[in-house]
C-alpha positions in Angstrom: -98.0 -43.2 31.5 -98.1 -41.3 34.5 -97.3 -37.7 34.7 -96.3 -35.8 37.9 -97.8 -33.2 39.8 -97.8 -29.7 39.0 -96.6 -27.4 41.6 -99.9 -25.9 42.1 -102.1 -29.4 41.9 -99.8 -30.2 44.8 -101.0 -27.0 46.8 -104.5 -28.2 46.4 -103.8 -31.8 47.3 -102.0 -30.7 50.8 -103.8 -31.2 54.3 -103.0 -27.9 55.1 -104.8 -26.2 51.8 -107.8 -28.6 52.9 -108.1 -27.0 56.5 -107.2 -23.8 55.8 -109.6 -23.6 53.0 -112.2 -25.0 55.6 -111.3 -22.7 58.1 -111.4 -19.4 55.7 -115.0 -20.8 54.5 -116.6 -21.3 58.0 -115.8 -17.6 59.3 -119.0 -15.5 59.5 -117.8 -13.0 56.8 -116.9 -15.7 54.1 -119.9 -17.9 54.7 -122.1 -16.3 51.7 -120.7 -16.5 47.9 -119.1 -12.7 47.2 -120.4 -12.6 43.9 -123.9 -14.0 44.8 -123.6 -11.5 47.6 -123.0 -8.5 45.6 -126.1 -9.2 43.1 -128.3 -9.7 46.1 -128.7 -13.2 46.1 -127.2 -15.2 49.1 -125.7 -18.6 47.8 -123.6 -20.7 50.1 -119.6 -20.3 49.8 -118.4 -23.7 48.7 -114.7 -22.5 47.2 -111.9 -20.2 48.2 -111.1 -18.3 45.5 -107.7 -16.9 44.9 -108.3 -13.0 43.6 -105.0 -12.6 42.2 -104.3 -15.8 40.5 -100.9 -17.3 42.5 -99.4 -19.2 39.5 -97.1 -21.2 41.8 -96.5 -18.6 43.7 -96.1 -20.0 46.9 -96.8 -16.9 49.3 -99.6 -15.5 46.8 -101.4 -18.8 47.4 -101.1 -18.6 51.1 -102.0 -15.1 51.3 -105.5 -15.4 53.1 -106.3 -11.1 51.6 -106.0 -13.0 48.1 -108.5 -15.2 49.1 -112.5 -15.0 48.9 -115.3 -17.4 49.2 -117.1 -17.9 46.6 -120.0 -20.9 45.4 -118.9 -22.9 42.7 -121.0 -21.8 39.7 -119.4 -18.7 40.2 -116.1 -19.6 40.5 -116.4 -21.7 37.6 -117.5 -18.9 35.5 -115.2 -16.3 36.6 -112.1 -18.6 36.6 -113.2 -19.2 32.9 -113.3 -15.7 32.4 -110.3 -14.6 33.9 -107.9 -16.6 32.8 -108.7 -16.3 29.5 -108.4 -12.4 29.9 -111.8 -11.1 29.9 -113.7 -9.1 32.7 -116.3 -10.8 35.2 -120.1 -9.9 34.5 -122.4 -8.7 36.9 -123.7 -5.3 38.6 -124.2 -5.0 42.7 -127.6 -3.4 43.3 -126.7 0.2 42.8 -125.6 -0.9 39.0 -121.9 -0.9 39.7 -119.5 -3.8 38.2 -118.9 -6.8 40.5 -115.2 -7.1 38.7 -112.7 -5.0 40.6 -110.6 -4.6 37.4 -113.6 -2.8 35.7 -112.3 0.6 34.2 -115.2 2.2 36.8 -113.7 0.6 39.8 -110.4 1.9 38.8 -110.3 5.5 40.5 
């Protein structure tokens, strides 16, 4: 049996998310992973990652200030970790949390 498309598999599955998603990725300031970045390692960006998650939002997905690169172990990790409600782990170099939802980044 074969079920249809969700609304946001379809996003993902359009030319225009593949060349957008290209384009965001080969700009100089989304070339390195954030995450990576931030913990002062430099790993290729291989994903665009939507911050707030877009759940079929149609203009949240397109939103290109929602989006960051990101390499794919870590957007594996943190998707895991977000969507199930939890905060991203991880310190930059002065000790600070990577996850912008951290109680310390809240001021």
């Amino acid at each position: 049996m074969r079920y249809p498309k969700t609304k946001e598999k379809r996003l993902y599955d359009s030319r225009r998310w593949r060349t957008a998603s290209k384009l965001f990725l080969s700009r100089e300031e989304n070339i390195l992973c954030h995450y990576c970045l931030m913990s002062g390692r430099e790993t290729p960006a291989t994903v665009v990652h939507h911050i707030t998650p877009h759940k079929g939002d149609y203009d949240l997905f397109w939103d290109e200030s929602n989006w960051m690169g990101l390499c794919k172990e870590c957007h594996d990790r943190i998707g895991q970790i977000t969507d199930n409600g939890g905060l991203i782990p991880g310190c930059d170099a002065d000790g600070n949390p990577v996850d912008p939802q951290h109680p310390w980044n809240r001021r």
